[in-house]
N, C-alpha and C positions, 0 to 999 in steps of 0.2 A: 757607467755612462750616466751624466747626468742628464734632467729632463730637455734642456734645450740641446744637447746632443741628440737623443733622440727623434728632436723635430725635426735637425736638419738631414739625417736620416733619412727619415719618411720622405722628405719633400725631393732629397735627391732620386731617392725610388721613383717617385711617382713622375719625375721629370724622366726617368727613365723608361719605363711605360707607353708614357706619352710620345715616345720617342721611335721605339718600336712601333707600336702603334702605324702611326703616320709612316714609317718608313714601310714596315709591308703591306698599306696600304696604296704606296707610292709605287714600289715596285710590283704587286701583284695586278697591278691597273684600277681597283676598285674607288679609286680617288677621282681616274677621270671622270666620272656620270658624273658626280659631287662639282665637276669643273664645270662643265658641259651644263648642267641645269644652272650655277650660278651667272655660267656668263649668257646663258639662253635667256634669264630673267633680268637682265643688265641691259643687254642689250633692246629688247621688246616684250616687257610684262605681260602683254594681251595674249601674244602667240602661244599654241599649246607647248608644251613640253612632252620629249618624246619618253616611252615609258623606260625603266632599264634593258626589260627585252628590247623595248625596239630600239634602243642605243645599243644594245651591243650586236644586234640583228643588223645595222646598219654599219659598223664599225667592223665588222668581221665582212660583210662582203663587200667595201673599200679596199680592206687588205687583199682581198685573194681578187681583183678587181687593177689590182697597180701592176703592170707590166714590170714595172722596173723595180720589182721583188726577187723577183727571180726564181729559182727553184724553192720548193716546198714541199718537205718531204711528208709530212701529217695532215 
């Protein structure tokens, strides 16, 4: 391989990473807070923002909070 092989290599790797990346943090939920504080500072920059405990302290008793969840076995 020559050198400019090489680069595109790398760059595919790293687009792949990147990729992962963002996807388990999309699906493991740790993206919402990252949502949550940009559109909390979007919407009114003065107002406090909540901490990650208290987001996910307030997001977990919403859930177990909604009727219309239904059963819940854990």
């Amino acid at each position: 391989m020559n050198r400019l092989d090489m680069t595109a290599v790398k760059r595919r790797a790293v687009g792949w990473v990147r990729w992962v990346r963002w996807y388990v943090r999309e699906v493991s939920g740790e993206a919402t807070y990252d949502k949550y504080v940009a559109h909390a500072r979007a919407c009114d920059p003065v107002t406090r923002v909540m901490t990650r405990r208290e987001f996910e302290r307030s997001r977990t008793d919403a859930r177990e909070a909604d009727p219309r969840d239904g059963f819940r076995c854990c």
